[in-house]
FITIFI-181748 format. One record per atom (N, C-alpha, C, O): x negated, y negated, z; residue in one letter. Coordinates in steps of 0.02 Angstrom, whole numbers, padded with zeros to 5 digits, always signed. Layout:
N
XYZA
...
***
This chain:
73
+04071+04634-07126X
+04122+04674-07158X
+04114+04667-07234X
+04123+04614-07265X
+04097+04721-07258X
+04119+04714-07343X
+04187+04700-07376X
+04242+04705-07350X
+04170+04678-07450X
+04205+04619-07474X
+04267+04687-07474X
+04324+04672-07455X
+04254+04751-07495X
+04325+04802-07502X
+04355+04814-07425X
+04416+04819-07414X
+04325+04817-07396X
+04358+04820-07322X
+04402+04772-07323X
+04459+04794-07328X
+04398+04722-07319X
+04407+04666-07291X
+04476+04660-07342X
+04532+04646-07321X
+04461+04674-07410X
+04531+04673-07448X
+04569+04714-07438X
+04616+04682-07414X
+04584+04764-07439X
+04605+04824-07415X
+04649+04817-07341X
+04710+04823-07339X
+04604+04802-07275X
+04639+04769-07220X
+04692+04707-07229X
+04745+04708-07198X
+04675+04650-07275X
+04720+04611-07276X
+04782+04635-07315X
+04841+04622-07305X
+04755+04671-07359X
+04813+04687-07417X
+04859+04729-07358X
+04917+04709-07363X
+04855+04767-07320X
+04887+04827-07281X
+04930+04771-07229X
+04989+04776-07212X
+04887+04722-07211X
+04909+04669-07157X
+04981+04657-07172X
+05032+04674-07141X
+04966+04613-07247X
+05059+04576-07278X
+05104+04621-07305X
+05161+04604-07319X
+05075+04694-07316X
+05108+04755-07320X
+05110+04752-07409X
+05168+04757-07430X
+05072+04747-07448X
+05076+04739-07506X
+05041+04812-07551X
+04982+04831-07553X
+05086+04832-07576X
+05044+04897-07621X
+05002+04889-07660X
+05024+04840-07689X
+04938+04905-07693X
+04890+04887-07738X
+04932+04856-07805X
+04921+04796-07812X
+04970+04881-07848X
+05006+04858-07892X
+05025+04790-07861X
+04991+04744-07884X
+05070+04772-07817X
+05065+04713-07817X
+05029+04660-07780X
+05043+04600-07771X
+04980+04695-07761X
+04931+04644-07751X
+04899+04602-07815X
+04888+04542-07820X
+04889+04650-07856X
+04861+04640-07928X
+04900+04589-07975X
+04872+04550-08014X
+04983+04597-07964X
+05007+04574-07999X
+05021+04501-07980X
+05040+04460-08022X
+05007+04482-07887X
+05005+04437-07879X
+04966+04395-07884X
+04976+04334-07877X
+04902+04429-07900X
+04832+04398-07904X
+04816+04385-07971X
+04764+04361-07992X
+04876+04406-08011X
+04880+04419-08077X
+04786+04442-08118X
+04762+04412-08166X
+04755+04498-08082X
+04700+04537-08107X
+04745+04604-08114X
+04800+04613-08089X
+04707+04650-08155X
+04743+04714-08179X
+04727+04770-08119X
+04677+04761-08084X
+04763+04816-08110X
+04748+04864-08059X
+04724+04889-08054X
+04725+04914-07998X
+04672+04914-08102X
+04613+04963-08112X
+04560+04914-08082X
+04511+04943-08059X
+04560+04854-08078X
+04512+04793-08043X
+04538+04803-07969X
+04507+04844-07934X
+04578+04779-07948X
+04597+04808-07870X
+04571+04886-07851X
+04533+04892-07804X
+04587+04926-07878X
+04547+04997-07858X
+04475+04995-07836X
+04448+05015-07784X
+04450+04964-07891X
+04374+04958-07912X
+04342+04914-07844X
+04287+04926-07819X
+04390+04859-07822X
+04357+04826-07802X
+04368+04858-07732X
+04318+04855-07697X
+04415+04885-07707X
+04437+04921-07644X
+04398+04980-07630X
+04384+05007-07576X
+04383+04995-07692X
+04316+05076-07683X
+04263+05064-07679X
+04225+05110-07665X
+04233+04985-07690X
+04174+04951-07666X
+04136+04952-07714X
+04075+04949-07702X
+04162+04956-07792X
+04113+04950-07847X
+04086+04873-07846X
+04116+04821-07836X
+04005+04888-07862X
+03954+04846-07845X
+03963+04792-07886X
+03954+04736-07864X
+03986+04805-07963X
+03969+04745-08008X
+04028+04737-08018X
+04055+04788-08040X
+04070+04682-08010X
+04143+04653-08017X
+04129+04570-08047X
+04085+04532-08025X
+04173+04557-08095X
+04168+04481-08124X
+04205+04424-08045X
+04257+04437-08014X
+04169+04378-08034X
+04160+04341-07963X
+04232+04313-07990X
+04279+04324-07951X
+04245+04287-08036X
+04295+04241-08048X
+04356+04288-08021X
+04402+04263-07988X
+04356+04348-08033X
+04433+04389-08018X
+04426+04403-07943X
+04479+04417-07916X
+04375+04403-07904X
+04363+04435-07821X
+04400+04372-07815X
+04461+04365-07809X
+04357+04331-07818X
+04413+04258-07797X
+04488+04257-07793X
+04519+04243-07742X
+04513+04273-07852X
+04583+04270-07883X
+04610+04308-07833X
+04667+04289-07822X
+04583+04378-07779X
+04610+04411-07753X
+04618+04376-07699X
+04675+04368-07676X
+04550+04344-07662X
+04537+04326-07611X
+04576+04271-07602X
+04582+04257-07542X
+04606+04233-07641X
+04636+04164-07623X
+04718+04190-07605X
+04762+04149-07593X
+04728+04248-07606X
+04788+04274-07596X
+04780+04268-07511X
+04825+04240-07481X
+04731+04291-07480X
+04720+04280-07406X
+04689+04223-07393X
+04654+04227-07343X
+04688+04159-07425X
+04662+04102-07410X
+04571+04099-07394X
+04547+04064-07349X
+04527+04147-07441X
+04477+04154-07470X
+04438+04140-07499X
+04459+04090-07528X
+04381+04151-07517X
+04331+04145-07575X
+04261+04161-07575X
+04233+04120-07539X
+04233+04189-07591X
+04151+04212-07622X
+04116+04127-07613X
+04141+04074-07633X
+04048+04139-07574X
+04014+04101-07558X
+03956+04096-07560X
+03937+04144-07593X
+03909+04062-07543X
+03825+04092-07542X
+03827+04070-07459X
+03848+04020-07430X
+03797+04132-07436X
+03792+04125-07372X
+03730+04149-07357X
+03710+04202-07381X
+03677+04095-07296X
+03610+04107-07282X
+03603+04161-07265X
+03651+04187-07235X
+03538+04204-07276X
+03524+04266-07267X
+03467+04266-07214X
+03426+04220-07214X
+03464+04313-07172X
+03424+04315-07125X
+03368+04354-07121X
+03363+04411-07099X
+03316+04310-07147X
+03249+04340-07208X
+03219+04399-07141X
+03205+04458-07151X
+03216+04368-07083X
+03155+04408-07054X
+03200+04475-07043X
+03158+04521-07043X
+03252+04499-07036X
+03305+04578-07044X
+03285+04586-07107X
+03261+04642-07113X
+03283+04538-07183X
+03259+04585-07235X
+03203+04604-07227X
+03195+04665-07235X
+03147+04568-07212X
+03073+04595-07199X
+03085+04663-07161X
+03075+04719-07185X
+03101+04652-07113X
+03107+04728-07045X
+03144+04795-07089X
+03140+04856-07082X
+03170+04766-07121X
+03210+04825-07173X
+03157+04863-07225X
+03148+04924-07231X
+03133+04821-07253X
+03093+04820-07308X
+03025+04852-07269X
+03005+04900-07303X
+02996+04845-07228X
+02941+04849-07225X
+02928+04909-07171X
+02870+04926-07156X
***
């Protein structure tokens, strides 16, 4: 699931409108949009700020080289 899905579903979950999601996450709302419309380049420190609202966070997670090869090639 992508990182906007996934916000978007939770945000709808606790019934929270984008405005105050933002305001609880205290990031500005034009950043909640952005990040809900799945814009690619977002500062990590504020995804967080959102994500810890659903008990969250941005991670490095192993990638499963031989699906990139099969993709790639």
């Amino acid at each position: 699931m992508k990182i906007s899905e996934f916000v978007k579903e939770k945000r709808r979950l606790v019934d929270l409108t984008q405005p105050q999601m933002a305001d609880k996450a205290g990031v500005g709302l034009r950043f909640v949009r952005e990040l809900e419309q799945g814009k690619e380049s977002l500062r990590l420190d504020k995804v967080n700020q959102v994500l810890k609202l659903f008990g969250h966070e941005v991670g490095a997670v192993p990638v499963n080289r031989e699906a990139l090869y099969h993709e790639k090639g």
